[in-house]
C-alpha positions as CSV (number, residue, x, y, z in Angstrom):
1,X,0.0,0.0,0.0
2,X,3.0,2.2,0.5
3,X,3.5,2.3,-3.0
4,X,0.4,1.2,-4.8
5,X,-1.6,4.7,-5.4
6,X,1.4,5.7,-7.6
7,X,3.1,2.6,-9.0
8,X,2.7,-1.3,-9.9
9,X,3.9,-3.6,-7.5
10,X,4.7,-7.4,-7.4
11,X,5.9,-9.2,-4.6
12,X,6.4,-12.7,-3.3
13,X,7.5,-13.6,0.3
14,X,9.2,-16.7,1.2
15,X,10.4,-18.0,4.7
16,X,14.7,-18.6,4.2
17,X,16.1,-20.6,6.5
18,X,19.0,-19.1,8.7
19,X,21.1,-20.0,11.6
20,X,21.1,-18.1,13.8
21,X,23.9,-17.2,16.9
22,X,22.8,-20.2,19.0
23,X,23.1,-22.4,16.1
24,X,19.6,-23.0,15.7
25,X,17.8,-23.0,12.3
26,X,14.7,-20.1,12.0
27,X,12.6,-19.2,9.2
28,X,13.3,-15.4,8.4
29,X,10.9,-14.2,6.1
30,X,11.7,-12.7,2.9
31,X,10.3,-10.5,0.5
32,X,10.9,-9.8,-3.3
33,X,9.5,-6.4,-4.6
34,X,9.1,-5.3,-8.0
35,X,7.8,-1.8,-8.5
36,X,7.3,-0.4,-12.4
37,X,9.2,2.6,-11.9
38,X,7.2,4.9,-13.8
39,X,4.2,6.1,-12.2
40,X,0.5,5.3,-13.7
41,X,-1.0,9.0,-12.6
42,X,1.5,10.9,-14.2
43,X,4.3,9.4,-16.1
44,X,6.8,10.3,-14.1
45,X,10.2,7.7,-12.8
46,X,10.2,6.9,-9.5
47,X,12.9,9.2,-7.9
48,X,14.8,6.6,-5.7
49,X,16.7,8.3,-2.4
50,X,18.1,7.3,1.0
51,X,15.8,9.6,2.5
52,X,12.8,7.7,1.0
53,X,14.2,4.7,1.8
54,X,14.2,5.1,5.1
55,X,10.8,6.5,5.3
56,X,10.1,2.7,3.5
57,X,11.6,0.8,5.6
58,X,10.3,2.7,8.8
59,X,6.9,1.9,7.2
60,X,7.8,-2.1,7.3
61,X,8.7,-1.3,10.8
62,X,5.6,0.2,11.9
63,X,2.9,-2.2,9.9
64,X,4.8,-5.3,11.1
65,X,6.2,-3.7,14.3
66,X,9.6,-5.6,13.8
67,X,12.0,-2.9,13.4
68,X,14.5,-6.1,12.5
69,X,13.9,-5.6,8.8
70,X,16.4,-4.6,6.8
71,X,15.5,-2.7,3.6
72,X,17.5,-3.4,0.0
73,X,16.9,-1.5,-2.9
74,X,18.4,-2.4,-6.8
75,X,22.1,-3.5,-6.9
76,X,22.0,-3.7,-2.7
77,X,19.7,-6.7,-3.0
């Protein structure tokens, strides 16, 4: 919803298997996001910044109050 009254999004989440510090095995979930960068109300290319990226990944935070998440954009991923 972040996203969606501006741009197409696809995404898929998957649990990934991790071990974690005790050695145990978890299930961290993990999301794919595609996002048409140009905008279907006016054309325009998403204009990709830190600064917005951190208000995204403070959304994540709040709607799934985990601020664990960590936040990859493009290349990072």
């Amino acid at each position: 919803k972040y996203y969606a009254d501006r741009y197409q999004i696809l995404y898929a989440v998957h649990a990934e298997p991790r071990v974690n510090r005790r050695g145990e095995v978890v299930n961290l979930l993990h999301v794919h996001m595609m996002m048409n960068p140009v905008s279907f109300v006016d054309g325009k290319n998403y204009a990709e910044s830190q600064k917005e990226n951190k208000k995204f990944a403070k959304h994540i935070a709040k709607i799934t109050g985990d601020s664990r998440w960590s936040v990859c954009f493009g290349d990072e991923a």
